[in-house]
KEKE-3310 file (N, C-alpha, C; in steps of 0.2 Angstrom, whole numbers, plus 5000, padded with zeros to 4 digits):
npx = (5262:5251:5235:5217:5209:5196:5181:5172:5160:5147:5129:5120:5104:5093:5080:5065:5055:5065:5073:5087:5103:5110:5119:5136:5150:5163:5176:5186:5195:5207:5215:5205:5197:5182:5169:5155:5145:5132:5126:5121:5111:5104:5100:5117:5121:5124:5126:5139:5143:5147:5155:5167:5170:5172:5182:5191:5195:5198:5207:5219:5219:5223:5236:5245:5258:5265:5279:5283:5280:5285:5299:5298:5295:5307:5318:5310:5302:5291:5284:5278:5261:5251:5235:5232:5241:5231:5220:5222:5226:5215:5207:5213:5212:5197:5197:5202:5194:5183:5187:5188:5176:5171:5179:5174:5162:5165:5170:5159:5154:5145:5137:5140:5132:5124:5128:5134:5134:5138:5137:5147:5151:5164:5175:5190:5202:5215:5230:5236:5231:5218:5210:5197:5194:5182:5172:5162:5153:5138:5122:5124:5127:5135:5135:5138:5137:5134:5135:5121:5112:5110:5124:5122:5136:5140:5135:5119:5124:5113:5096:5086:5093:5098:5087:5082:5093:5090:5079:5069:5060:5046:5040:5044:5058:5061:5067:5079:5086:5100:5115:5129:5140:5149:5157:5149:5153:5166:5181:5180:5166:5164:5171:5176:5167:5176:5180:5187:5188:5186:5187:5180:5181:5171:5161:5153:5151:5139:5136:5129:5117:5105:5095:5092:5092:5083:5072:5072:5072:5083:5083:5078:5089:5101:5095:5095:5108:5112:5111:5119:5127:5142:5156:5162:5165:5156:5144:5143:5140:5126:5121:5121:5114:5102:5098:5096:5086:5075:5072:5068:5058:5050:5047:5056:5060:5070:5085:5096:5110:5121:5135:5143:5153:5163:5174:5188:5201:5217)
npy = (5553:5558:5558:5560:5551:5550:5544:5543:5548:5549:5556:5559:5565:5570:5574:5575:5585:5594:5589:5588:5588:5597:5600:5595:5584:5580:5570:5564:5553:5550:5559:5567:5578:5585:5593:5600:5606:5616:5619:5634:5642:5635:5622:5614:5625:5627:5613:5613:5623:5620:5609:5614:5621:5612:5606:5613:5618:5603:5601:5613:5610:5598:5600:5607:5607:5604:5607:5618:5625:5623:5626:5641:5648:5644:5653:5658:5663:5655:5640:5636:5635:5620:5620:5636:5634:5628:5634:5646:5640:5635:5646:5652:5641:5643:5656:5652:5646:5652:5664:5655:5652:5667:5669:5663:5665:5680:5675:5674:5685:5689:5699:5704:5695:5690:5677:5659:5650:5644:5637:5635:5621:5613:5603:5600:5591:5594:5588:5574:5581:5585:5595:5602:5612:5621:5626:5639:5645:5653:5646:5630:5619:5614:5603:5598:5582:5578:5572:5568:5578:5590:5603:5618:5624:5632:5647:5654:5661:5670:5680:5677:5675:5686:5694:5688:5689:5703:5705:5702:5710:5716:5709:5689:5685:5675:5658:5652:5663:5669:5677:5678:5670:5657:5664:5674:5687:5698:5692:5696:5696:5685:5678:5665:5661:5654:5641:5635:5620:5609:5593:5576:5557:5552:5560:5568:5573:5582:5587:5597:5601:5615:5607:5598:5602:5612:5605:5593:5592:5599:5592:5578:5574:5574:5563:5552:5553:5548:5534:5528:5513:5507:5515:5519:5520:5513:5514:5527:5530:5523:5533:5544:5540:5539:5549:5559:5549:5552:5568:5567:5560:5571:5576:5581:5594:5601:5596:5586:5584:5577:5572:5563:5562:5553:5551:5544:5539:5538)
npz = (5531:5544:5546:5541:5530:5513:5508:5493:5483:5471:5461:5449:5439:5430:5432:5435:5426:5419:5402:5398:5405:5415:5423:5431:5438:5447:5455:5467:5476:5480:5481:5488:5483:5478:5467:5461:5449:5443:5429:5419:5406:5398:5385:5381:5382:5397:5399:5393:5402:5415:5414:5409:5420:5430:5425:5424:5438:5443:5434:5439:5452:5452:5447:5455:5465:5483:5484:5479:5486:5499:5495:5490:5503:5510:5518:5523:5541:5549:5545:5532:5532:5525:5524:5522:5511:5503:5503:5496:5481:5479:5476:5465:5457:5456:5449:5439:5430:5432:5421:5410:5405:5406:5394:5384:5383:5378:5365:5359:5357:5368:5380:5396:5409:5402:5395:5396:5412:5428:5443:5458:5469:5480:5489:5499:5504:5517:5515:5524:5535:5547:5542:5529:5515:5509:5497:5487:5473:5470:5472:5473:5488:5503:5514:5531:5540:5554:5571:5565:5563:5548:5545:5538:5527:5519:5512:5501:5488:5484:5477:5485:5498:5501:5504:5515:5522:5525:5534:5526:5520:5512:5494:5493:5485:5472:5475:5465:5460:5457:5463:5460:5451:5441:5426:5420:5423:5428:5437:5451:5454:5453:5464:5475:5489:5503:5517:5529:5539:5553:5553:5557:5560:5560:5554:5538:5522:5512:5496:5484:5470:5469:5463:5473:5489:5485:5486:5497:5514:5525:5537:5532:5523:5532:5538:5528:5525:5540:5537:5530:5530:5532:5530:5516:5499:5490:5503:5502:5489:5490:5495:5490:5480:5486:5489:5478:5474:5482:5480:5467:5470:5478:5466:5458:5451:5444:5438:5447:5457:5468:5479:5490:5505:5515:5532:5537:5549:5548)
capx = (5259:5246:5228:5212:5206:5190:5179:5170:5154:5142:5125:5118:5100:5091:5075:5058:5056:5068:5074:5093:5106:5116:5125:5141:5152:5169:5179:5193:5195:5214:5214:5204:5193:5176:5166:5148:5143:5124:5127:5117:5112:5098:5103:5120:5127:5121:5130:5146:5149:5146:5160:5171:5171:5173:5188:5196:5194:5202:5215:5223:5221:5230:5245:5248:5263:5267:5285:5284:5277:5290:5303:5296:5295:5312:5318:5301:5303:5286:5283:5272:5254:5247:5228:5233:5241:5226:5213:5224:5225:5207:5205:5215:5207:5191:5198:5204:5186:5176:5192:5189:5170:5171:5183:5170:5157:5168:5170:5153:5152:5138:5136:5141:5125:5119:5131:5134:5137:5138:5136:5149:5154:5168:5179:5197:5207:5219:5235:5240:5227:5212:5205:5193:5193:5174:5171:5159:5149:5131:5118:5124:5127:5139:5131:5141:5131:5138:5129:5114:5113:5116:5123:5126:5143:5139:5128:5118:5123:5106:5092:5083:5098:5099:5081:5080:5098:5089:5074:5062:5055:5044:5038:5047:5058:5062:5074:5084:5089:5107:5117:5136:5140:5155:5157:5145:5155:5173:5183:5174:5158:5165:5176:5173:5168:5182:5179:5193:5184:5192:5184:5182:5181:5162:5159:5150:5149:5135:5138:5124:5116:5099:5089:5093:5091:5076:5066:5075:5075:5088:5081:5079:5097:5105:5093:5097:5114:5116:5108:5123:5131:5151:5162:5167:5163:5148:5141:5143:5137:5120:5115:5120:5108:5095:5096:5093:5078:5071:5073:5065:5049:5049:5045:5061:5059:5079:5093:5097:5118:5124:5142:5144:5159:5165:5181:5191:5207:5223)
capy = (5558:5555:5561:5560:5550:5552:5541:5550:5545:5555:5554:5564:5564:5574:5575:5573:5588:5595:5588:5587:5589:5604:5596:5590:5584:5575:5567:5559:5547:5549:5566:5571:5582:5582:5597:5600:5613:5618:5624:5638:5644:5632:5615:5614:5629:5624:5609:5617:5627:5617:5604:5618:5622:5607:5601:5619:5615:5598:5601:5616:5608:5590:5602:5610:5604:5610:5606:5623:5632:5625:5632:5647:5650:5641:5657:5662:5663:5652:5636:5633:5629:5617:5623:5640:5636:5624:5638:5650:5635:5633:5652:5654:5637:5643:5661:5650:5642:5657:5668:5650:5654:5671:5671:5659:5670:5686:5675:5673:5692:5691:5704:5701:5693:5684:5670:5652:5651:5638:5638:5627:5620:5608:5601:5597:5587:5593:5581:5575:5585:5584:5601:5600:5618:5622:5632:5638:5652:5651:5644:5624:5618:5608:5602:5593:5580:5578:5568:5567:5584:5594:5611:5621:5626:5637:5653:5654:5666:5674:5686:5675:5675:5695:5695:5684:5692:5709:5706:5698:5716:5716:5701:5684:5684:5668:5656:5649:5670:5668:5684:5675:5662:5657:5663:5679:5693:5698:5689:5700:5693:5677:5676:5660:5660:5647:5640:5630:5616:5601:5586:5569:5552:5552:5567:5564:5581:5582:5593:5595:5608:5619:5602:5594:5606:5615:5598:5590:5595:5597:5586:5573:5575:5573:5556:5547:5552:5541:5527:5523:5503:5506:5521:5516:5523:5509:5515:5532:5530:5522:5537:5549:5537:5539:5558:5559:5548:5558:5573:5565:5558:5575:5581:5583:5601:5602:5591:5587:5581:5574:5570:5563:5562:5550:5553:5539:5541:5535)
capz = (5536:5548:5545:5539:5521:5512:5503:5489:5475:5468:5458:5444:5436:5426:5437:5433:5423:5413:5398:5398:5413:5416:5431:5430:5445:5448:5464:5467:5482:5481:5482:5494:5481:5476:5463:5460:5446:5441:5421:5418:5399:5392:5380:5375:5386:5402:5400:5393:5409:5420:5414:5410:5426:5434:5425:5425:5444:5443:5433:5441:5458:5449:5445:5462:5469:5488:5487:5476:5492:5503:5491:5492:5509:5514:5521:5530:5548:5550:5540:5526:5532:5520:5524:5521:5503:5500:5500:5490:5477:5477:5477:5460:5452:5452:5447:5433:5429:5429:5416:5405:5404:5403:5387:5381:5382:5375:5360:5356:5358:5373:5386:5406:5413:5398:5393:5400:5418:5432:5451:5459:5475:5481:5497:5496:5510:5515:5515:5532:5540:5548:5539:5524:5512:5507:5493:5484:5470:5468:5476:5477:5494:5508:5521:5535:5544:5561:5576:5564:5560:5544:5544:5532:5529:5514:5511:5495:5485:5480:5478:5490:5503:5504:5506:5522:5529:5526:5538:5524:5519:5505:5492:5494:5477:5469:5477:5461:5458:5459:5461:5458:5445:5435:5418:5419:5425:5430:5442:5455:5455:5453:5468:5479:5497:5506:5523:5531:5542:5556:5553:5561:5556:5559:5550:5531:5519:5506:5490:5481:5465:5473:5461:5479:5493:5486:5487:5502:5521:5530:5541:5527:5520:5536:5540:5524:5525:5542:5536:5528:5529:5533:5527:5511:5493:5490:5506:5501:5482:5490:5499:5484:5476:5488:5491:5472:5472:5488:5475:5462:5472:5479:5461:5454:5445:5442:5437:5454:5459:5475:5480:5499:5507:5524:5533:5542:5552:5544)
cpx = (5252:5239:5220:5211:5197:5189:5175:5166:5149:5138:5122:5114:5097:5087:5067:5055:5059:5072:5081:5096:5112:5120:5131:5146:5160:5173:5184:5194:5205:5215:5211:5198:5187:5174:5159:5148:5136:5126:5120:5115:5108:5104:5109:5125:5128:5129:5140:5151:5151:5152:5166:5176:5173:5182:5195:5199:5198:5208:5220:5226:5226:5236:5247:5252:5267:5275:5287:5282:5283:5297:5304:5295:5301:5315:5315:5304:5298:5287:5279:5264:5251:5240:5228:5234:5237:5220:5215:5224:5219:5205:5206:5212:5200:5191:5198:5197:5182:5181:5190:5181:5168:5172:5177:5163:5157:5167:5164:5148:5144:5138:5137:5133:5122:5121:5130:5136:5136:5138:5144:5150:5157:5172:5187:5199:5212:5226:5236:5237:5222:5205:5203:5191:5186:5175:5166:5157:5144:5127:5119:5127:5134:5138:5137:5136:5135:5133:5122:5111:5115:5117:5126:5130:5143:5132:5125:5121:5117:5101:5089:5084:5099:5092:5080:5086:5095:5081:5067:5059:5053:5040:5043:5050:5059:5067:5081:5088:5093:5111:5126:5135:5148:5152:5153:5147:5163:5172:5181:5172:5159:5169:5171:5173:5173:5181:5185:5186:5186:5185:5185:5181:5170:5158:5156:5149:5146:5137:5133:5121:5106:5092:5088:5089:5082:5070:5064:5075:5080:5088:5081:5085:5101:5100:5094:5103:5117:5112:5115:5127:5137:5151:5164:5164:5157:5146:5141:5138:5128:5118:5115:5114:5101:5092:5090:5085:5073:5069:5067:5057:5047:5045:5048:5059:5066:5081:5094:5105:5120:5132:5142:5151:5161:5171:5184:5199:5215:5228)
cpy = (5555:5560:5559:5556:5550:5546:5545:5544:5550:5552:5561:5562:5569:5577:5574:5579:5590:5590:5585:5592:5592:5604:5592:5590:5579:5576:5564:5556:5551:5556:5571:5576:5581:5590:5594:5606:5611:5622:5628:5642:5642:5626:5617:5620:5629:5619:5612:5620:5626:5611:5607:5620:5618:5604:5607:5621:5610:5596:5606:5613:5601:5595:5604:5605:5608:5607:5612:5627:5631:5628:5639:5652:5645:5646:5660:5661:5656:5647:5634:5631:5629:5619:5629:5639:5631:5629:5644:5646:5634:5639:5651:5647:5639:5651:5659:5650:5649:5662:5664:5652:5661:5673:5668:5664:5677:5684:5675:5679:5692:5695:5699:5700:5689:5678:5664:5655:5645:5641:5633:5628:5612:5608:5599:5596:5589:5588:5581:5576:5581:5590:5600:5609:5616:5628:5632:5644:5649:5649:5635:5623:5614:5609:5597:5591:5577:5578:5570:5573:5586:5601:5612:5625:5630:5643:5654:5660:5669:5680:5684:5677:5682:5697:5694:5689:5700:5711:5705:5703:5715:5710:5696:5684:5676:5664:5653:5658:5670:5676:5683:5669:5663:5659:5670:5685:5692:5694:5691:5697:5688:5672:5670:5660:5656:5647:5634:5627:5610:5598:5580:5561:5550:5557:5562:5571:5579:5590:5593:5601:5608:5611:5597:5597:5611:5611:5596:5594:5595:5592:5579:5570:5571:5564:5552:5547:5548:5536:5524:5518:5506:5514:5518:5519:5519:5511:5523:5534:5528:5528:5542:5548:5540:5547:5559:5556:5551:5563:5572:5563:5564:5578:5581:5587:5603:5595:5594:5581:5580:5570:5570:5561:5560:5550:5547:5540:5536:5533)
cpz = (5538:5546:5542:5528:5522:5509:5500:5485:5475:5463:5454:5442:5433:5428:5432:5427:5416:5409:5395:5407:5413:5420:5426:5438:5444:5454:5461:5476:5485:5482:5486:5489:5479:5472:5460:5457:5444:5434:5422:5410:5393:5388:5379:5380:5392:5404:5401:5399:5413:5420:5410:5415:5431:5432:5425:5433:5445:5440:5434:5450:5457:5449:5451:5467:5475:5488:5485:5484:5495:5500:5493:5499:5512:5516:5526:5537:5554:5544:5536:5529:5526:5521:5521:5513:5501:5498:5497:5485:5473:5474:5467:5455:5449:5451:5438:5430:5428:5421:5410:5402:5402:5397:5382:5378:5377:5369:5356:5356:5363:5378:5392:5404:5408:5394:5397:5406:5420:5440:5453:5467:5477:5489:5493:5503:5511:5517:5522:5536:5541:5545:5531:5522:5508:5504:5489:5480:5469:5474:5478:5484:5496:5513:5524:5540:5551:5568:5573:5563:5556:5546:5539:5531:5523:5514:5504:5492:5479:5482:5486:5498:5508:5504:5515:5526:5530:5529:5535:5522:5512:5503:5492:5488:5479:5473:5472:5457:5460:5458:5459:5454:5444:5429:5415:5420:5427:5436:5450:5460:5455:5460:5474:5487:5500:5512:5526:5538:5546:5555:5556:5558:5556:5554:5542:5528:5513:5501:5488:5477:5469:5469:5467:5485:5491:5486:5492:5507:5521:5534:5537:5524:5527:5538:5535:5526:5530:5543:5532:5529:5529:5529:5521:5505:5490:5495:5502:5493:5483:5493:5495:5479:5479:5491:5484:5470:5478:5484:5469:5465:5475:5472:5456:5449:5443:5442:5445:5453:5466:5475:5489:5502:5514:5521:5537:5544:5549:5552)
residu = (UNK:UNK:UNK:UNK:UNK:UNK:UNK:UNK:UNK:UNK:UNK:UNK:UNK:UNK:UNK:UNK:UNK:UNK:UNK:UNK:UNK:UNK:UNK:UNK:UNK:UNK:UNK:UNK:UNK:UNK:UNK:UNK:UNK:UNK:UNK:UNK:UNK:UNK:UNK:UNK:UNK:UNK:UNK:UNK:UNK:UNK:UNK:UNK:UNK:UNK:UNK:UNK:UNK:UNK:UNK:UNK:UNK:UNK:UNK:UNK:UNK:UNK:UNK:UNK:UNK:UNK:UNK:UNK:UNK:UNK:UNK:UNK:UNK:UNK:UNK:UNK:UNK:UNK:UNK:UNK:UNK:UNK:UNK:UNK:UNK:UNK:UNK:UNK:UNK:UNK:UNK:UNK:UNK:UNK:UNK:UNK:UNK:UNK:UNK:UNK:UNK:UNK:UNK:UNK:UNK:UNK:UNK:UNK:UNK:UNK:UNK:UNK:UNK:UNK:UNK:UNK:UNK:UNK:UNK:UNK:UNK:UNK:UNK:UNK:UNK:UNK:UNK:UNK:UNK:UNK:UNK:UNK:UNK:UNK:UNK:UNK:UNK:UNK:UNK:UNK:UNK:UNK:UNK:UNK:UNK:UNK:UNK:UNK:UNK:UNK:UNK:UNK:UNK:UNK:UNK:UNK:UNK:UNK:UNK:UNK:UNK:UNK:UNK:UNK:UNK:UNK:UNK:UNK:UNK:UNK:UNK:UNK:UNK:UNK:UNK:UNK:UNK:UNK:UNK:UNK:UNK:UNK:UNK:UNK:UNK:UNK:UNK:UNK:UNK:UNK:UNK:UNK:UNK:UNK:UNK:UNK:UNK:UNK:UNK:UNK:UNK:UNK:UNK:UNK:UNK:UNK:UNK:UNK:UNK:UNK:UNK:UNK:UNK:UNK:UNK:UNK:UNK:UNK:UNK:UNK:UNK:UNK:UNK:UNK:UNK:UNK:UNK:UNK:UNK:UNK:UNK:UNK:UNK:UNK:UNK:UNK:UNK:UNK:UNK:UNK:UNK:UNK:UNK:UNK:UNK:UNK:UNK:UNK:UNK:UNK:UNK:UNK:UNK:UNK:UNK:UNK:UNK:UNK:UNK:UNK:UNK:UNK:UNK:UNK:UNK:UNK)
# end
């Protein structure tokens, strides 16, 4: 099938701060997939959720086979759109991901709102196309940088967020005050934005956990990103590299994670 591939790499530090790194992240090239989560919980639980999350993520999305759709709708009247059962796929993985976390949290008898959690946010290509499924909970990001421009193709889920959409009244809260997570509440609260997205071979998508974006301009984000040397996963690994030490020379007060992502036409 004719469409769009990705190249994919990502970079993970600890940041200049704290002490261990609550980030975890994983991609696939061949797949088309990428995930960024931000653990949330302090040493030890942080981590935990965050790579709970990630792999409860990547391995419901590895098992999804669309010859099971078309099956299923070989009597329909319409045919199967793959974008369509790509962002129900997504939907019910990270339905998985927050249930895994949750149960986690049950066992270790802790109330809603005070166990481990995680933020995440991920891309997935889908096959054949030229569209790109964006999802996300919490406050990490995806930025698409497009003629040198990013924009952002996610909305934070936070205090901060419904402060600015509600005319700014009052005092300024915090901006890392998340009001969605994985692993903290029913599936609910946990549900994930999803954006369907056409993409071009020019295009470049950054992922990245709030240790990035609260450092980093947009402006700055989108100018390293086209500084990069060819399309190809070594070009892509150096600017993940270079967002991160932006982040880092900025101050780096968070575990900051970056996953960038070029498109080239098959």
């Amino acid at each position: 099938m004719s469409g769009l591939g990705m190249h994919v790499a990502g970079c993970t530090h600890v940041g200049q701060v704290r002490k261990h790194n609550e980030d975890r992240f994983e991609l696939s090239s061949g797949l088309g997939l990428a995930v960024v989560c931000d653990g949330m919980g302090g040493h030890g639980d942080g981590e935990i959720a965050s790579q709970t999350a990630v792999e409860a993520i990547f391995d419901f999305i590895l098992e999804y086979d669309p010859s099971l759709d078309e099956q299923s709708f070989s009597n329909a009247d319409s045919p199967v759109d793959p974008a369509q059962s790509a962002c129900a796929v997504v939907r019910q993985a990270v339905v998985l991901a927050n249930r895994r976390l949750h149960s986690l949290n049950e066992e270790r008898d802790l109330p809603p709102g005070r166990g481990m959690g995680t933020t995440a946010v991920g891309i997935w290509l889908v096959e054949g196309k030229d569209q790109v499924v964006v999802f996300h909970v919490g406050d990490s990001r995806a930025y698409l940088i497009r003629n040198g421009v990013a924009i952002q193709l996610t909305r934070d889920h936070s205090v901060w967020q419904v402060w600015a959409d509600n005319g700014r009244v009052g005092a300024e809260p915090r901006r890392n005050l998340i009001i969605r997570a994985l692993g903290v509440s029913d599936d609910h609260d946990a549900a994930p934005d999803i954006t369907l997205i056409s993409a071009f071979p020019s295009d470049v998508i950054v992922l990245c956990s709030d240790g990035l974006h609260s450092l980093v301009s947009d402006k700055d984000i989108a100018e390293i990103a086209t500084q990069a040397h060819g399309r190809n996963s070594e070009a892509m690994s150096r600017v993940a590299e270079s967002l991160v030490e932006k982040a880092n020379q900025q101050g780096g007060t968070d575990n900051v994670t970056v996953v960038v992502a070029a498109f080239e036409q098959f």
